[in-house]
C-alpha positions in Angstrom: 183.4 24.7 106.6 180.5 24.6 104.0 180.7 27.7 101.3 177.8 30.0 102.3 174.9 30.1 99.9 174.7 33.4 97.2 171.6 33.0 96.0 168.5 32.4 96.9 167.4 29.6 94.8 170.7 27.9 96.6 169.4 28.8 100.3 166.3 27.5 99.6 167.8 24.2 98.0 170.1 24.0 100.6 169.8 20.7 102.8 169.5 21.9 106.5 172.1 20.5 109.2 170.7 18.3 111.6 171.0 20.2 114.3 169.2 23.5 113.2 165.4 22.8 113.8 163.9 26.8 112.0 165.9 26.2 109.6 164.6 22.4 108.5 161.1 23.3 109.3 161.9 26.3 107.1 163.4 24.3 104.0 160.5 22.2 104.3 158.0 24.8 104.0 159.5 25.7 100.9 159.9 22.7 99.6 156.0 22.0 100.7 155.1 25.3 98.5 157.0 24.4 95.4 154.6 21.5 95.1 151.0 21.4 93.0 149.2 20.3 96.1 151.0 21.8 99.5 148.2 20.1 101.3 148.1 16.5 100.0 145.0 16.2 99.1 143.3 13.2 97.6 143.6 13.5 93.7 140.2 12.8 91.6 139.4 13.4 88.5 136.2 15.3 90.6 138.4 17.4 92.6 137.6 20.8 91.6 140.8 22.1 93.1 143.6 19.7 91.5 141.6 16.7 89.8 141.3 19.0 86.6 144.8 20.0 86.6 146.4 16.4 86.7 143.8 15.7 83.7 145.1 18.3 81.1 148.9 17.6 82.4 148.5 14.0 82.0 146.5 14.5 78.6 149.9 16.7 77.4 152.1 13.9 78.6 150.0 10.9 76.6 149.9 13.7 73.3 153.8 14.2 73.7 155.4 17.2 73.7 153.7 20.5 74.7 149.8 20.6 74.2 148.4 23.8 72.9 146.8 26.3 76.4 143.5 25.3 77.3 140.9 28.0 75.2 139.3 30.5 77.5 135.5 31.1 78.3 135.0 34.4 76.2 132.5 36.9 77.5 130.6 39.7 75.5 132.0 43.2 76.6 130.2 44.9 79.0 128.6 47.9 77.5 129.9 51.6 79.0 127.6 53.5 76.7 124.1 53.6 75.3 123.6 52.0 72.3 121.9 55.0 70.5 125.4 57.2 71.5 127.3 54.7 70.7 125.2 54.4 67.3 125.8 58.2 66.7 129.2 58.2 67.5 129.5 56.0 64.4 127.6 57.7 62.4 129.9 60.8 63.2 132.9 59.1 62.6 131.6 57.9 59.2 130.7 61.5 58.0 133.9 63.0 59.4 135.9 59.9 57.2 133.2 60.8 53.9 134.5 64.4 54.1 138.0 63.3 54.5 138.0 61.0 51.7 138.9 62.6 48.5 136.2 63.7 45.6 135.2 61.7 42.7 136.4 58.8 43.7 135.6 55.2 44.3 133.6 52.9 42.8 129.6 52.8 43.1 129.0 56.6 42.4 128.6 59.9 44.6 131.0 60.6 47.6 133.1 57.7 48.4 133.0 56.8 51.8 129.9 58.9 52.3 127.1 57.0 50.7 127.0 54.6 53.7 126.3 57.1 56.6 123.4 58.2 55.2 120.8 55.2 55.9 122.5 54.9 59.3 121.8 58.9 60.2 118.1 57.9 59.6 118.4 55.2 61.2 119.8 57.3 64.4 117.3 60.2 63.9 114.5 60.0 62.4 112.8 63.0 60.7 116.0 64.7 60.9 115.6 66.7 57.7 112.5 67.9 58.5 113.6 69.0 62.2 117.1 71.0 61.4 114.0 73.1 58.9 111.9 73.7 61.3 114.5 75.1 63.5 115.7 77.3 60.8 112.4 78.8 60.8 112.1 79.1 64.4 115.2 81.4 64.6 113.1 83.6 63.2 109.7 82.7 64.4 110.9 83.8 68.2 112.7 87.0 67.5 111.2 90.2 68.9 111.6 92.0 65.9 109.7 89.0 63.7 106.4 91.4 61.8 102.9 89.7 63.0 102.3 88.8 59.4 105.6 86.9 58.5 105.7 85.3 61.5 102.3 83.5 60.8 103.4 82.6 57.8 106.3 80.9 59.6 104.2 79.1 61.7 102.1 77.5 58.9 105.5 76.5 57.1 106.3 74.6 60.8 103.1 73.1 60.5 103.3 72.0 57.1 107.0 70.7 57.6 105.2 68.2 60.7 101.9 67.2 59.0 101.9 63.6 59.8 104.4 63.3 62.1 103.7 65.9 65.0 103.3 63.2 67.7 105.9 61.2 66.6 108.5 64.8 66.8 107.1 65.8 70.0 109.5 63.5 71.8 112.7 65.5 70.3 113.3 68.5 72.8 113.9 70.9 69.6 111.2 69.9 67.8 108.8 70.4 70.5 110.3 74.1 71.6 109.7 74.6 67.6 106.0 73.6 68.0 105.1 75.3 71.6 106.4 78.5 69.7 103.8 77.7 67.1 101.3 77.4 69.7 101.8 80.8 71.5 102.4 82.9 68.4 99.7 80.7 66.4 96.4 81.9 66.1 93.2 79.7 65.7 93.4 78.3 62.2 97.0 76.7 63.5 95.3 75.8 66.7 93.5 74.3 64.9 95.6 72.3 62.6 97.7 71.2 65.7 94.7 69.9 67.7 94.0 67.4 64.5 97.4 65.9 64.8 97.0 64.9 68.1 93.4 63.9 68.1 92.7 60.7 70.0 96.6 60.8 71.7 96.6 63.6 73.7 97.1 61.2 77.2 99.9 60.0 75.3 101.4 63.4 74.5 100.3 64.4 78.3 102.8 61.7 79.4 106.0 62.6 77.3 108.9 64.4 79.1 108.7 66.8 75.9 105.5 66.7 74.2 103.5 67.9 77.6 104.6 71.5 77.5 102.8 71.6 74.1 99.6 70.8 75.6 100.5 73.4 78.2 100.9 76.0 76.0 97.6 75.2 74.0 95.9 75.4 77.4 97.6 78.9 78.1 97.1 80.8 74.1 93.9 78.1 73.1 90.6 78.9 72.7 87.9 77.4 75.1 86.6 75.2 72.9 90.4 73.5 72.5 90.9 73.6 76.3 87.5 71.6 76.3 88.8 69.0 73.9 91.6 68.7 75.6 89.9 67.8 78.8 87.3 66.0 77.3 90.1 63.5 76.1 91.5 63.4 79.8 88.3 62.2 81.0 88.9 58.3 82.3 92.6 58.9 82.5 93.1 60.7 85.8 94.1 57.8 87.9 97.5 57.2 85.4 98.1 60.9 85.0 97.9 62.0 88.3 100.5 59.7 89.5 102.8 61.1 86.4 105.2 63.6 86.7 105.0 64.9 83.2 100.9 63.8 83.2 100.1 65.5 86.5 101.5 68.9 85.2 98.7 68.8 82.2 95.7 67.6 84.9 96.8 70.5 86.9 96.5 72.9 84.6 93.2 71.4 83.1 91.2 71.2 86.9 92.8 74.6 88.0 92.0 76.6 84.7 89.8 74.8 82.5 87.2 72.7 84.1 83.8 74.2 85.5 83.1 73.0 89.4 81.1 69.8 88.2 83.9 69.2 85.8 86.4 69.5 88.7 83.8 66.9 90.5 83.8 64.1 87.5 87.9 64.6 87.4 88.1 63.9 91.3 85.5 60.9 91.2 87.8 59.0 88.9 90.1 58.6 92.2 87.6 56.6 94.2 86.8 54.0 92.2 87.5 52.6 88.0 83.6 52.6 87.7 82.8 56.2 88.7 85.1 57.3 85.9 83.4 55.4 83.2 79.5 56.3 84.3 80.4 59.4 85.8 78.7 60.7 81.6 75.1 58.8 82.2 75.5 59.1 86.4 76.8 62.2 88.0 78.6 61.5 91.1 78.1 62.0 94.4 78.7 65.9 95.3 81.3 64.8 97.7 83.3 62.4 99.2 81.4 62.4 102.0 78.1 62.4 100.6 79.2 59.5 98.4 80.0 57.4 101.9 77.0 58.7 103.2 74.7 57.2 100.4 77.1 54.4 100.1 78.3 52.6 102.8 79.6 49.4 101.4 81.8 51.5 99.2 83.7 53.2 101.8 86.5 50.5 102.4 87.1 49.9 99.2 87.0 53.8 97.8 89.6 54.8 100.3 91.5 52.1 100.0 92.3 53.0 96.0 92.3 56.5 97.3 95.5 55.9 99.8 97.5 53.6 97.0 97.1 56.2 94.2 97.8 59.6 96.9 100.6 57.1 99.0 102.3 56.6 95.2 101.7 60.5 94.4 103.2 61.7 97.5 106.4 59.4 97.1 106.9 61.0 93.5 106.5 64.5 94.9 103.2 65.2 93.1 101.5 66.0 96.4 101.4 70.1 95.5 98.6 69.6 92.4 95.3 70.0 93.5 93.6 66.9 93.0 96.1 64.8 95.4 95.6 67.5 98.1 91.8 67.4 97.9 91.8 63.6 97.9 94.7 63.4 101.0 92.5 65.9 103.0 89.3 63.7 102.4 91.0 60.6 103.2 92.6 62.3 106.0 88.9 63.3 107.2 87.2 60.0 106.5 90.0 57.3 106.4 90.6 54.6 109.4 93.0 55.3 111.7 95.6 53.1 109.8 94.9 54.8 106.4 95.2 58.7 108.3 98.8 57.5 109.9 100.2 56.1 106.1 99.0 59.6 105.0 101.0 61.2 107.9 103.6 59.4 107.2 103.4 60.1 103.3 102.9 64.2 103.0 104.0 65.1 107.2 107.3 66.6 104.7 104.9 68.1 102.0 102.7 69.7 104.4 104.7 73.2 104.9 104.8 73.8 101.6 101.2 72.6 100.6 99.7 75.2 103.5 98.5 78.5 102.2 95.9 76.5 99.7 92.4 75.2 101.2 92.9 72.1 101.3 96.7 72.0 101.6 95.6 73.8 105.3 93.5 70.8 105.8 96.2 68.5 105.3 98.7 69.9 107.5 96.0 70.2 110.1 95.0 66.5 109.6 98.4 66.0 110.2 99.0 67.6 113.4 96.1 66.2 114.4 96.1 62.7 113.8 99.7 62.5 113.6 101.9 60.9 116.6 104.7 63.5 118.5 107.3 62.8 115.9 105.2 63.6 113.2 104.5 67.2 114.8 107.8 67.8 115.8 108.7 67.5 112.1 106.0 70.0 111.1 107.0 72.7 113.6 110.5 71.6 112.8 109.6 72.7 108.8 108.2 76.0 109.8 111.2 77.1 111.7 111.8 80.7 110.6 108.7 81.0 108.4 105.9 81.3 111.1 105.6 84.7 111.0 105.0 84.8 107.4 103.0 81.4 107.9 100.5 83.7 110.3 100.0 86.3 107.9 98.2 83.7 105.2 95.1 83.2 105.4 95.3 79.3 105.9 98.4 79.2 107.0 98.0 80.6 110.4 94.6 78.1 110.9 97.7 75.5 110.5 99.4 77.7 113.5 96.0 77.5 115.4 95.8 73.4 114.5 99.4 72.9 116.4 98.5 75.3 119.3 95.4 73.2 120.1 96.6 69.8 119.8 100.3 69.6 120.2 101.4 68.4 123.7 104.6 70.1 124.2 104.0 73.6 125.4 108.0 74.0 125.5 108.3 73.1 122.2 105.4 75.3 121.3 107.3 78.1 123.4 110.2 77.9 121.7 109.2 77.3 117.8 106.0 78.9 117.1 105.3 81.5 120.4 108.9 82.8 120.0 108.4 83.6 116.9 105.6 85.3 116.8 105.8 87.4 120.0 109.0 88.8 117.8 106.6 89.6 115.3 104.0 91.3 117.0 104.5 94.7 115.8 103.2 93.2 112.4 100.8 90.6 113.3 99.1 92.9 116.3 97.3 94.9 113.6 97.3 91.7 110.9 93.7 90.3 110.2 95.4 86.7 110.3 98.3 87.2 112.4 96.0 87.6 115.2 94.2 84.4 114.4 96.9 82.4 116.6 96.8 84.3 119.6 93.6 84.6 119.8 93.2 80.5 119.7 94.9 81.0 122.8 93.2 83.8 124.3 89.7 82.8 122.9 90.3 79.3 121.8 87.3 78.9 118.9 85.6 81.3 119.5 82.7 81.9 116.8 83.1 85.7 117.0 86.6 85.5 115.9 86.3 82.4 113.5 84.0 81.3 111.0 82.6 78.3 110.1 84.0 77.4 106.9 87.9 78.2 109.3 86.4 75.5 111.8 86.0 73.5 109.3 89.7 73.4 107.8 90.9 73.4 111.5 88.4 70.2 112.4 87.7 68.2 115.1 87.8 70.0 118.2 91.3 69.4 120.9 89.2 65.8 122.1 89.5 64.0 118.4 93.1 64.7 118.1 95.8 62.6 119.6 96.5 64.3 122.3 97.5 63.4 126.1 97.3 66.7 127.9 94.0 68.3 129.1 93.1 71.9 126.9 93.1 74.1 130.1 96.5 72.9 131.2 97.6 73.4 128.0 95.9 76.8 127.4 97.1 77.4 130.6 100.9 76.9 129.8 101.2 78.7 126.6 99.3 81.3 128.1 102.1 82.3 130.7 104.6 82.0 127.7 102.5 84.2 125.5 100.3 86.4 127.5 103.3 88.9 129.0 104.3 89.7 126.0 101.0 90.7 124.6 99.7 93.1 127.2 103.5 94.9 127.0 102.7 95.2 123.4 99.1 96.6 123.9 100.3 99.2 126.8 103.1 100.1 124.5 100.4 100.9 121.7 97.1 100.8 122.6 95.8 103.9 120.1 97.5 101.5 117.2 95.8 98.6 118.4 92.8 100.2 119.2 92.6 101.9 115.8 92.6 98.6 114.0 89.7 96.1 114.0 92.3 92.8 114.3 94.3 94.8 117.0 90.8 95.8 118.8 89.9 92.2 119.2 93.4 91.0 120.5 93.7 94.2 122.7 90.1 93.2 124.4 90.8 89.4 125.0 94.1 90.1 126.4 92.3 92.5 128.5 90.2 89.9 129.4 92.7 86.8 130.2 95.3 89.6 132.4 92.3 90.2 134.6 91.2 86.6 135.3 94.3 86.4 137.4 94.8 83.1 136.1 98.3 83.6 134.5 99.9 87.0 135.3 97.6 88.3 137.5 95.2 91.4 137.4 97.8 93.8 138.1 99.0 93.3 134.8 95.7 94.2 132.9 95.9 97.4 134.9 98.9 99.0 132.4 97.4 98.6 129.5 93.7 99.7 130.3 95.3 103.2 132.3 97.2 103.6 128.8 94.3 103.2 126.4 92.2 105.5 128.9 94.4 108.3 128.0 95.2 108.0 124.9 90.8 107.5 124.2 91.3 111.7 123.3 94.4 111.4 121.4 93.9 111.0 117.6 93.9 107.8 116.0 97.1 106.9 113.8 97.1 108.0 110.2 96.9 104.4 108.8 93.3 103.3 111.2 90.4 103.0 108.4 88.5 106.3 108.9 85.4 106.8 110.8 82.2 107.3 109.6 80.1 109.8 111.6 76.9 111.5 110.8 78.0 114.4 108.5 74.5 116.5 109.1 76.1 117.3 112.5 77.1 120.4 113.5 79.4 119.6 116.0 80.5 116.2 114.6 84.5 115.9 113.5 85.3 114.7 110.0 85.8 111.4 111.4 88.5 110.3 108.9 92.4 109.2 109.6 93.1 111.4 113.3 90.0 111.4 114.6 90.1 110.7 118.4 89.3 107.5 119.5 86.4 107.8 121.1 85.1 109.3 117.5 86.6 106.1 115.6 84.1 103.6 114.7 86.5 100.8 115.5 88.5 102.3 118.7 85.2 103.9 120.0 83.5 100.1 119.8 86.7 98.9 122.1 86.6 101.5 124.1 82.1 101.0 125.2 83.3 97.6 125.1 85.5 97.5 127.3 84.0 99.8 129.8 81.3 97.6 130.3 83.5 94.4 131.0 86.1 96.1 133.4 85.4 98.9 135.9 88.7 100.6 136.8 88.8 101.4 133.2 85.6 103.3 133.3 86.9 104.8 135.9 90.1 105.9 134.7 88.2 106.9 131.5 85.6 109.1 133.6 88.5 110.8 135.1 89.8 112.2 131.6 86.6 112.8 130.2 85.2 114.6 133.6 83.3 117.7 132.5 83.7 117.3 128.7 80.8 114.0 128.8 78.0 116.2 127.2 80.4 117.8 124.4 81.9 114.1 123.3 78.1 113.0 123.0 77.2 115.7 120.9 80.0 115.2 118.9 79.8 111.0 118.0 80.9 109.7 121.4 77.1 108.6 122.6 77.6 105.1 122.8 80.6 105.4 124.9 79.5 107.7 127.3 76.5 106.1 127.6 78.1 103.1 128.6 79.6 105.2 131.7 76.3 106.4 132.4 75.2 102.2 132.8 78.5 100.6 134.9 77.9 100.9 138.8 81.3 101.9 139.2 81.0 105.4 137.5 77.1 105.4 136.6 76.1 107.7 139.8 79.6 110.3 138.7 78.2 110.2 135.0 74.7 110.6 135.3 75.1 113.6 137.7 77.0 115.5 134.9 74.9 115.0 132.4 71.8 115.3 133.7 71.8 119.0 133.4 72.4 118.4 129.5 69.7 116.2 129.0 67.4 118.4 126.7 69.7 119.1 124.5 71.0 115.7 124.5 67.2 115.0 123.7 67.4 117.3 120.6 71.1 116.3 119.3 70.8 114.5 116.4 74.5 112.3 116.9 74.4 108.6 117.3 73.1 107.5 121.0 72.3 110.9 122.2 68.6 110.2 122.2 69.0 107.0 124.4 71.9 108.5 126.8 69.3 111.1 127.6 66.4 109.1 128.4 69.1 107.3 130.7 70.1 110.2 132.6 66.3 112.5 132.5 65.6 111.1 135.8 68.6 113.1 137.7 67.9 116.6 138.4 66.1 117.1 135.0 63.6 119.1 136.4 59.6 118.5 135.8 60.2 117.0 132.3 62.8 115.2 133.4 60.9 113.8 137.1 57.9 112.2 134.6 60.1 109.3 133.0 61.4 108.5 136.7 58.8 108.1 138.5 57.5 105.6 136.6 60.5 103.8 136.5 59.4 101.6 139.9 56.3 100.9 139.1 57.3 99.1 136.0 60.0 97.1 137.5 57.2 96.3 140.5 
């Protein structure tokens, strides 16, 4: 019986019996790894596997004895660091072994080991010497308690320390907090003396990461004549800075703050085209964008086309809140072919919240909505979740709200993002002059007695130029039963607050108006709200309606000022005739509070009003019967309609003066 194996260099050497097939396949599998090539392979010299291997072996055997390991390839060390840290840590560790090493000794004079570092540390940081002084001084250039006096002194040793070399400094962060300290406690003289160091470089200075908030601060504490220079020298260089982070900052400031309106022009040409910002000097540009295409329209394709690569470039960099980018994105956004307006969708659709409450920022995000596809809206009303309420209180930023209620097509998303929103907020916005602005493009979609023409123009092309699917009445229609409830709950819950204010009048009369067209919620809905601003017409306005301006000489006349009834108040009293003459069961619930008391609220301011029930079929026979026994002294009363109220009613029971005026009433309608 064979002796069993103990190690396992013997099992694997062990021959297998004959009999047990795993085990021989085994063995030779082992013996089949021990060897160079397990696979047999041919072996060449060319072989890239083996060929090479059998070389250098049989090159050791024909040497004799064992050859010396091949040499490996060496490769450079991958850097980990920056070469100027790695440069300063050097420099450190030779000053910390100078002040280690012990005095007076060595050869070649001075400190031993610390003569070397020297040269390098200049090397490292240059003007060194002259920084670590200036920011002695500054210490106590900044301090509170630094005397006026001393600390100009201070500034013109700074300046004195830098003469030359001010440019060339600006790039260290210390040196240029040193120097914008200069510049805000400086006065002109050191103005001055820092304007001549950067003469001819301030585009380059405009573009450092350090050296621009110098520039910033000269064009906060300068004088106008160095805020001029300094634009003067930007002139030509708006398409480079515009696109720069650090650049864009400076042209900001200098088109905001510094430059006049055809200053603001020349700096906006130089984005249409390389040769309007060299001859914009001898030619003044075109006043606009438009009039430019107008007068030239060969130019048009190639002008927009350098406009969309300099504002696609801006945008990406997050430069799309400085002025110039959002005039030029609005323009092209106006003017540009369809497949220029959807790479400027694309490009700002994220900035456009943000950009809003400015003029043109409005007109972006309104170009957007318009000509943008349904993803791109859904992102915008996505953006302004939470801050439409506040959006409808700006005065731009609720035409962007009126922009998404015209052209988006999904009413539910409409519902649920923007109309939710501000229904919850229509204790604030009722009385707002802009909150209103959206519900009224609803109500009164539009309409020029509500908004101007320079608001038109930021909102732009009407519903039929945008990208929309859905017809505007079915639209208008849809939002309307969203909206509309909640509006006419809000007006019969506070008609004298609404009627008080001239934003709350207008709202309060078109909802009036769409409840009774029966279109959405029916005319039995209008009916609340008129019957509660009927009797409340008597009741005094609230204490925070404008005051009322009545004739003072009058004797009868109330003061007119904050609680003064409505039908005194020059805003609710306008609502009020209004609306008597558009619906009549609220001149008749208004005749039936004012019955017997017409003559005394005429006297008193009311004319106009009452007047107004005097003309409506519906109460004009009730009204005119009253009053006719007033009429001279209607005749006589000096307050504001009286005169024509009684030349209205004289013909009822007026007696012989009266009868005069009547009769010949049909022969000069015959």
């Amino acid at each position: 019986m064979a002796r069993k194996p103990k190690t396992v260099a013997e099992r694997n050497n062990q021959k297998p019996q004959a009999g047990n097939r795993k085990v021989r396949r085994g063995h030779l599998a082992a013996k089949r790894a021990q060897k160079a090539n397990p696979e047999e392979l041919p072996e060449r010299p060319d072989n890239s596997l083996f060929g090479k291997k059998r070389a250098k072996e049989a090159t050791t055997e024909e040497g004799g004895g064992a050859a010396a390991a091949p040499k490996k390839k060496a490769f450079k060390p991958v850097r980990t660091m920056d070469p100027g840290a790695e440069l300063q840590q050097k420099a450190a560790r030779a000053r910390k072994a100078a002040r280690a090493a012990p005095k007076g000794g060595g050869g070649g004079g001075g400190g031993g080991g610390g003569a070397p570092a020297k040269p390098q540390e200049r090397a490292v940081k240059p003007h060194m010497e002259a920084v670590g002084a200036s920011k002695r001084l500054w210490e106590r250039l900044r301090s509170e308690r630094t005397p006026a006096e001393e600390r100009q002194k201070l500034v013109d040793e700074v300046l004195a320390i830098f003469k030359g070399v001010t440019v060339e400094v600006l790039q260290k962060h210390d040196a240029a907090r040193v120097l914008q300290s200069c510049a805000k406690h400086g006065g002109p003289a050191q103005h001055d003396a820092l304007m001549a160091e950067m003469k001819g470089k301030v585009v380059a200075v405009a573009r450092s990461h350090y050296g621009h908030h110098l520039l910033l601060s000269l064009l906060r504490h300068g004088s106008p004549a160095h805020k001029q220079s300094l634009l003067s020298e930007a002139f030509g260089h708006v398409a480079e800075l515009v696109v720069h982070a650090e650049g864009a900052a400076v042209l900001q400031l200098l088109y905001t703050d510094v430059a006049t309106s055809d200053q603001r022009l020349r700096l906006y040409s130089e984005m249409w085209a390389r040769e309007y910002g060299l001859f914009a000097v001898a030619a003044p540009p075109a006043a606009s964008l438009a009039a430019l295409l107008e007068a030239e329209p060969a130019s048009k394709g190639r002008v927009l086309r350098r406009m969309e690569i300099l504002l696609s470039k801006a945008a990406r960099k997050g430069l799309a809140v400085t002025s110039l980018v959002q005039r030029g994105a609005a323009d092209l956004l106006e003017h540009g072919e369809p497949e220029q307006q959807d790479a400027i969708v694309g490009s700002l659709r994220e900035a456009a919240v943000h950009i809003m409450h400015t003029r043109d920022g409005a007109r972006i995000a309104c170009g957007c909505i318009r000509h943008g596809d349904a993803k791109d809206r859904k992102a915008i009303l996505k953006a302004m979740k939470g801050y439409v309420g506040a959006a409808a209180q700006d005065a731009h930023g609720a035409l962007v709200l009126c922009a998404a209620l015209e052209c988006v097509d999904d009413t539910v998303l409409l519902g649920k993002s923007v109309l939710a929103e501000l229904c919850d907020a229509l204790p604030t916005l009722a009385t707002h002059a802009h909150g209103t602005l959206p519900l009224l493009q609803i109500l009164a979609p539009r309409s020029p007695s509500y908004f101007t023409p320079q608001q038109l123009a930021i909102l732009g092309g009407g519903p039929d130029a945008a990208t929309s699917k859905k017809d505007p009445a079915t639209r208008r229609d849809e939002l309307l039963q969203i909206a509309l409830p909640k509006v006419v709950a809000h007006c019969e819950a506070a008609p004298a607050a609404l009627a008080a204010s001239p934003a709350g009048a207008r709202l309060f009369f078109e909802a009036a108006a769409a409840a009774a067209a029966g279109t959405t919620v029916g005319a039995a809905d209008a009916g609340g709200m008129l019957r509660a601003l009927a009797a409340a017409a008597t009741d005094p306005a609230p204490a925070a309606a404008p005051a009322d301006a009545n004739d003072d000489d009058m004797e009868d006349v109330d003061g007119g000022g904050a609680g003064a009834p409505l039908l005194l108040h020059a805003t609710g009293a306008r609502l009020v005739k209004r609306l008597v003459q558009a619906h009549a069961p609220f001149a008749r619930a208004l005749l039936d509070g004012l019955r017997g008391t017409l003559a005394d609220w005429a006297a008193r301011g009311g004319g106009w009003v009452v007047l107004a029930l005097a003309e409506n079929e519906a109460t004009a026979d009730a009204a005119r019967a009253e009053l006719a026994p007033a009429a001279r002294k209607l005749r006589d009363c000096g307050a504001a309609g009286c005169k024509k109220l009684a030349a209205a009613v004289g013909g009822v029971g007026g007696g012989a003066a009266a009868a005069k005026p009547a009769a010949k009433r049909p022969k000069k309608a015959a």
